[in-house]
N, CA and C atoms as a LAMMPS dump frame, in Angstrom:
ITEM: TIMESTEP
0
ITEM: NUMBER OF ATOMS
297
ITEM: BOX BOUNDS ff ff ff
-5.0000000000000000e+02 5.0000000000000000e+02
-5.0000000000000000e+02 5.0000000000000000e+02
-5.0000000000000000e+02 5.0000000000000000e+02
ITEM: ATOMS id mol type element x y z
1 1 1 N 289.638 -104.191 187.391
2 1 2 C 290.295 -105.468 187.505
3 1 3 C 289.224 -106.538 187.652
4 2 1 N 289.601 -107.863 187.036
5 2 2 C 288.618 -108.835 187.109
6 2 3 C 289.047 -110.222 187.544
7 3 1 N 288.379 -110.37 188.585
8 3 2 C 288.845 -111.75 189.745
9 3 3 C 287.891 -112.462 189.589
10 4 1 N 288.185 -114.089 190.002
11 4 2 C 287.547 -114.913 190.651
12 4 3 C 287.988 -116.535 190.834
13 5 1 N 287.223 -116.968 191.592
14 5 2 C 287.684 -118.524 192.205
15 5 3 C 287.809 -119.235 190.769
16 6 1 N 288.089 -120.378 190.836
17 6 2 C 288.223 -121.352 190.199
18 6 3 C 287.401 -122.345 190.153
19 7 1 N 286.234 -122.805 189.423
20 7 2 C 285.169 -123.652 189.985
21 7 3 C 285.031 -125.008 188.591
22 8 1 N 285.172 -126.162 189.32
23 8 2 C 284.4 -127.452 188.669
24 8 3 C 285.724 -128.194 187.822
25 9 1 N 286.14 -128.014 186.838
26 9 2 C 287.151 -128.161 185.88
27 9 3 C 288.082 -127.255 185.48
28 10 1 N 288.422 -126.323 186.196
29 10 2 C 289.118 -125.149 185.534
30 10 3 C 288.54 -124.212 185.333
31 11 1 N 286.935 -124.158 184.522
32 11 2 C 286.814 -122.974 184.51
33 11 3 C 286.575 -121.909 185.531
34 12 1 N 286.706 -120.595 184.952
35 12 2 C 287.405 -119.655 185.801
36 12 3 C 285.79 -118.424 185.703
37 13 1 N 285.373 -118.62 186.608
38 13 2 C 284.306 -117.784 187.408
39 13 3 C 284.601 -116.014 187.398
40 14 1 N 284.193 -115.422 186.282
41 14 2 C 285.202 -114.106 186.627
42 14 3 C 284.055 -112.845 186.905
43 15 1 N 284.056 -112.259 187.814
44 15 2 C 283.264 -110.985 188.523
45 15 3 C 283.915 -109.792 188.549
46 16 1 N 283.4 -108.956 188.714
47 16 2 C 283.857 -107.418 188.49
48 16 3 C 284.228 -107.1 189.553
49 17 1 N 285.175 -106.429 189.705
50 17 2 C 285.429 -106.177 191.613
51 17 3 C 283.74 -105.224 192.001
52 18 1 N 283.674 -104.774 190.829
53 18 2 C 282.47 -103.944 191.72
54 18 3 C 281.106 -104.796 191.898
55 19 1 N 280.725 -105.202 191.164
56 19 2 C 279.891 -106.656 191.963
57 19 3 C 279.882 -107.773 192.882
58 20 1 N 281.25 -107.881 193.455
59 20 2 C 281.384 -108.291 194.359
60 20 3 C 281.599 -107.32 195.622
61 21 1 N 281.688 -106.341 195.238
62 21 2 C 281.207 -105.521 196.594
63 21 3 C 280.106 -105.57 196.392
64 22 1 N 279.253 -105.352 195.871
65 22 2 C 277.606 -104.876 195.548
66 22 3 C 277.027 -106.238 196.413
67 23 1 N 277.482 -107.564 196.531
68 23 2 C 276.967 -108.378 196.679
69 23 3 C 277.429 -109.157 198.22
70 24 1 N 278.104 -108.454 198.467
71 24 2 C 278.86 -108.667 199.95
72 24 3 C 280.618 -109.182 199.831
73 25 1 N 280.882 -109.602 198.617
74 25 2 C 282.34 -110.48 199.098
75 25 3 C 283.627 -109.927 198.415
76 26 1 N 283.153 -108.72 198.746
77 26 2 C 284.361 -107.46 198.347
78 26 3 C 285.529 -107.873 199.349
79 27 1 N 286.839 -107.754 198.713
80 27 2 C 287.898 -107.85 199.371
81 27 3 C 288.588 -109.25 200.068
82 28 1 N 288.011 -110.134 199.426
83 28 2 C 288.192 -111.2 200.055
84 28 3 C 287.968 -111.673 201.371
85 29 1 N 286.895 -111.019 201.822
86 29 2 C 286.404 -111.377 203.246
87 29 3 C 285.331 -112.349 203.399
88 30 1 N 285.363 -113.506 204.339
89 30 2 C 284.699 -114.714 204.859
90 30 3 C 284.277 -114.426 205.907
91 31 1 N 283.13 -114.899 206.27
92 31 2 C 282.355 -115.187 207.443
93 31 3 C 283.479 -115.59 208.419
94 32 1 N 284.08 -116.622 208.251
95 32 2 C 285.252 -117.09 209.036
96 32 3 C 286.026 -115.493 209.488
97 33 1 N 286.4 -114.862 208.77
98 33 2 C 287.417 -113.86 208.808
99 33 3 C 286.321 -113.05 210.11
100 34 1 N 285.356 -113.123 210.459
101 34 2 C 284.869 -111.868 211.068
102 34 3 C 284.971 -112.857 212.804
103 35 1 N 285.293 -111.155 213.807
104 35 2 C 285.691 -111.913 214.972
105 35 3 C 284.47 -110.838 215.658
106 36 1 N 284.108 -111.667 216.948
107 36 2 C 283.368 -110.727 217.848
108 36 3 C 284.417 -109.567 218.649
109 37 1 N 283.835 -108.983 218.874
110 37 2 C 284.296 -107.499 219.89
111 37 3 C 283.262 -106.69 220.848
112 38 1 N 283.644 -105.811 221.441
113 38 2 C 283.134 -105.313 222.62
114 38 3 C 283.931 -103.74 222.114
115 39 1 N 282.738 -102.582 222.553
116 39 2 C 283.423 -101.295 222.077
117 39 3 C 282.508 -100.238 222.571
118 40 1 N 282.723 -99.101 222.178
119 40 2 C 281.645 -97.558 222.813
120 40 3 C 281.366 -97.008 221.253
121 41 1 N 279.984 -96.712 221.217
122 41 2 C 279.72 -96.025 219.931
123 41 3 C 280.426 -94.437 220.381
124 42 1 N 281.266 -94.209 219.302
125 42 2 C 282.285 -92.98 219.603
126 42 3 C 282 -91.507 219.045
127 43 1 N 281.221 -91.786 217.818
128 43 2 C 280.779 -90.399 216.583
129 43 3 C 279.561 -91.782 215.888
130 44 1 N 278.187 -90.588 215.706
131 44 2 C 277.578 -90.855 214.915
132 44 3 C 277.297 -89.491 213.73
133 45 1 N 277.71 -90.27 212.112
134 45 2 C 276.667 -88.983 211.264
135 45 3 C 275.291 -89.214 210.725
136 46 1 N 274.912 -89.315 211.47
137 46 2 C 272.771 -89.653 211.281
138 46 3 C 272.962 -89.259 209.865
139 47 1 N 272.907 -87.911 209.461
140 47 2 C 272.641 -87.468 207.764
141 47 3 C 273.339 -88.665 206.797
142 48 1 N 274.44 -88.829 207.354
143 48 2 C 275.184 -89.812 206.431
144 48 3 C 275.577 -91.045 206.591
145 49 1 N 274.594 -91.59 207.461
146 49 2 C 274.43 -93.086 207.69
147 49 3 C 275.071 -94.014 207.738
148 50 1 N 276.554 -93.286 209.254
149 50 2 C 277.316 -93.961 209.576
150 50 3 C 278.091 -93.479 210.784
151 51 1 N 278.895 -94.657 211.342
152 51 2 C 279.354 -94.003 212.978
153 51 3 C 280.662 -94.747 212.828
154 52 1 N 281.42 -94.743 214.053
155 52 2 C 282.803 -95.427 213.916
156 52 3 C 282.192 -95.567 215.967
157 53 1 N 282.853 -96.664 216.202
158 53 2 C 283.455 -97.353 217.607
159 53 3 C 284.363 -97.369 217.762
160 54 1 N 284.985 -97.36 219.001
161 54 2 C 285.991 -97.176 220.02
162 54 3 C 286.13 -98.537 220.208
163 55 1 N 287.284 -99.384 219.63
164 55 2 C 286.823 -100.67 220.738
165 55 3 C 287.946 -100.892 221.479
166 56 1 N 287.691 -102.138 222.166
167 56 2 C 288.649 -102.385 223.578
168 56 3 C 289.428 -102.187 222.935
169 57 1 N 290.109 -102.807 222.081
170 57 2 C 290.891 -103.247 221.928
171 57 3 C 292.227 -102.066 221.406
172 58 1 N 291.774 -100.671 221.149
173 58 2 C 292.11 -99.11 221.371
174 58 3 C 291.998 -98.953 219.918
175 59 1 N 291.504 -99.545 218.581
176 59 2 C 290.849 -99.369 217.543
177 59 3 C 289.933 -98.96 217.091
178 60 1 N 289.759 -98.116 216.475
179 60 2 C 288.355 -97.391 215.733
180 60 3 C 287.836 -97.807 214.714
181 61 1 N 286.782 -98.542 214.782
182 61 2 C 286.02 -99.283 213.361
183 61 3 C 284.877 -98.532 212.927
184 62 1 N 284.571 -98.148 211.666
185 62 2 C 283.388 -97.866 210.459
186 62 3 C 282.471 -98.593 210.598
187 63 1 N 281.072 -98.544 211.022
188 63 2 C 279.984 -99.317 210.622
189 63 3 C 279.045 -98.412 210.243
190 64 1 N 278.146 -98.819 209.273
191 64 2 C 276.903 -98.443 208.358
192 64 3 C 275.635 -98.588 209.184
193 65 1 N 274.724 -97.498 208.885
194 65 2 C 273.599 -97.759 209.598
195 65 3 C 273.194 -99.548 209.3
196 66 1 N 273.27 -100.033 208.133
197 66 2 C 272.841 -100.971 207.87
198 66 3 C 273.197 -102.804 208.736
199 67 1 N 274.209 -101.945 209.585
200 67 2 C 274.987 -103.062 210.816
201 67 3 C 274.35 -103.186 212.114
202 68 1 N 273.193 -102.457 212.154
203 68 2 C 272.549 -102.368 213.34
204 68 3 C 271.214 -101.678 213.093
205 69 1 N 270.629 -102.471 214.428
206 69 2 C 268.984 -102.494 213.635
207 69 3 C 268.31 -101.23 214.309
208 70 1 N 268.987 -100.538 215.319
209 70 2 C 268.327 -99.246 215.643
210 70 3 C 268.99 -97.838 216.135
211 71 1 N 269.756 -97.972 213.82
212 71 2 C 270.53 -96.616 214.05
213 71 3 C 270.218 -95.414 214.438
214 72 1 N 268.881 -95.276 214.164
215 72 2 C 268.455 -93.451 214.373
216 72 3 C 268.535 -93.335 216.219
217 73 1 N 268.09 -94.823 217.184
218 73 2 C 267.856 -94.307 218.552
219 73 3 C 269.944 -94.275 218.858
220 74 1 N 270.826 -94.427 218.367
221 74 2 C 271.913 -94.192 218.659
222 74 3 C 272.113 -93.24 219.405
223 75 1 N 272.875 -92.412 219.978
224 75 2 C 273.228 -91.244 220.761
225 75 3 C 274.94 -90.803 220.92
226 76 1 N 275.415 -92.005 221.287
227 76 2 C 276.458 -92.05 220.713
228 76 3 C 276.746 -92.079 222.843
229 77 1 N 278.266 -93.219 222.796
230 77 2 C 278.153 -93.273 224.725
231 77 3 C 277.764 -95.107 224.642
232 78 1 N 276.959 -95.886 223.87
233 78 2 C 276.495 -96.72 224.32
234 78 3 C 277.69 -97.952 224.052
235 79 1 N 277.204 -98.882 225.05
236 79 2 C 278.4 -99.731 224.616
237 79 3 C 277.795 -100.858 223.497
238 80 1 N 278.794 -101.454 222.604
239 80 2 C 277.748 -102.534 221.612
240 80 3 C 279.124 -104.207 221.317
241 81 1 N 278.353 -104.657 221.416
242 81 2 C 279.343 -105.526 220.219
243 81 3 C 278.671 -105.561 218.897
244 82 1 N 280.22 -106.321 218.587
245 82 2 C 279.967 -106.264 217.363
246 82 3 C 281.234 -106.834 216.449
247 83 1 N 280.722 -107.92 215.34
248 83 2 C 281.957 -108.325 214.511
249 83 3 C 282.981 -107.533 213.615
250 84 1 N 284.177 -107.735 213.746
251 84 2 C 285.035 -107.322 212.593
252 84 3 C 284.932 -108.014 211.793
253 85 1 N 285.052 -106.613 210.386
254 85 2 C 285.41 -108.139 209.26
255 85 3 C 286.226 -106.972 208.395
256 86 1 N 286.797 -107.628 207.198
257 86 2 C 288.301 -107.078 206.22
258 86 3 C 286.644 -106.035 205.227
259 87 1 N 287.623 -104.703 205.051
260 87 2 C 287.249 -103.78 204.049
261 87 3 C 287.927 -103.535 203.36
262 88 1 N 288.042 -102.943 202.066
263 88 2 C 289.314 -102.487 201.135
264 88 3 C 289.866 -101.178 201.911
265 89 1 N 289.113 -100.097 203.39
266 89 2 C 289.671 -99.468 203.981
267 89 3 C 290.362 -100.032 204.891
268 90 1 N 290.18 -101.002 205.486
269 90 2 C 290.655 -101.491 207.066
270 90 3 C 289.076 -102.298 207.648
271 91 1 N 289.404 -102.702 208.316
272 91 2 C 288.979 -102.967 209.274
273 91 3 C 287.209 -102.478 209.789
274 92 1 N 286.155 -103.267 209.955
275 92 2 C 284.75 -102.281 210.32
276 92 3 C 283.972 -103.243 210.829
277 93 1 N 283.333 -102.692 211.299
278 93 2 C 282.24 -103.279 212.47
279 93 3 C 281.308 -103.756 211.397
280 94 1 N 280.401 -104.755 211.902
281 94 2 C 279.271 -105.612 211.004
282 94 3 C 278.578 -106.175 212.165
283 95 1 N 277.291 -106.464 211.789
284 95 2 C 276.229 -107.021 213.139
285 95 3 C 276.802 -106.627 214.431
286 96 1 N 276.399 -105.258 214.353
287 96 2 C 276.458 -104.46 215.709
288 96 3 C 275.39 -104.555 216.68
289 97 1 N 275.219 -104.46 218.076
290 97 2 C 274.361 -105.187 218.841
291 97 3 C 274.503 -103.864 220.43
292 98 1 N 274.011 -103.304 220.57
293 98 2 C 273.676 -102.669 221.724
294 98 3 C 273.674 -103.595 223.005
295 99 1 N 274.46 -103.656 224.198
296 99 2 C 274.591 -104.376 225.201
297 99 3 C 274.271 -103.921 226.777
């Protein structure tokens, strides 16, 4: 499928859905759209370079090693924040932060 905004006079800006994931703005998600949170790192898979959180809020979010800057010292127990923002799965953690 092929989307995009509307820019200048009409014409119509059109991207591949898969380049706009490739490039960050998969799914229609905005900076605006992402909220802070508070949570427990719950499961980490080191081999596969990714964990899910527990957060307050009794939700389990997906984040990528690439959401936090010191995935390998993880252990899993620690508490972090960290923003939500929209995925084509649900819901996932982004700029995760050890607290």
């Amino acid at each position: 499928m092929l989307r995009g905004p509307l820019v200048g006079s009409g014409t119509a800006v059109v991207v591949p859905w898969f380049l706009e994931r490739a490039r960050g703005l998969a799914f229609r998600g905005t900076v605006e759209d992402a909220t802070m949170a508070e949570g427990t790192i719950k499961k980490i898979v080191a081999d596969r370079g990714f964990g899910f959180i527990s957060g307050e809020d009794g939700k389990e979010y997906f984040f990528h090693r690439s959401a936090i800057a010191n995935f390998d010292e993880l252990r899993g127990g620690e508490r972090v924040s960290f923003e939500t923002e929209p995925s084509p799965k649900g819901p996932r953690a982004g700029r995760v932060r050890v607290i």
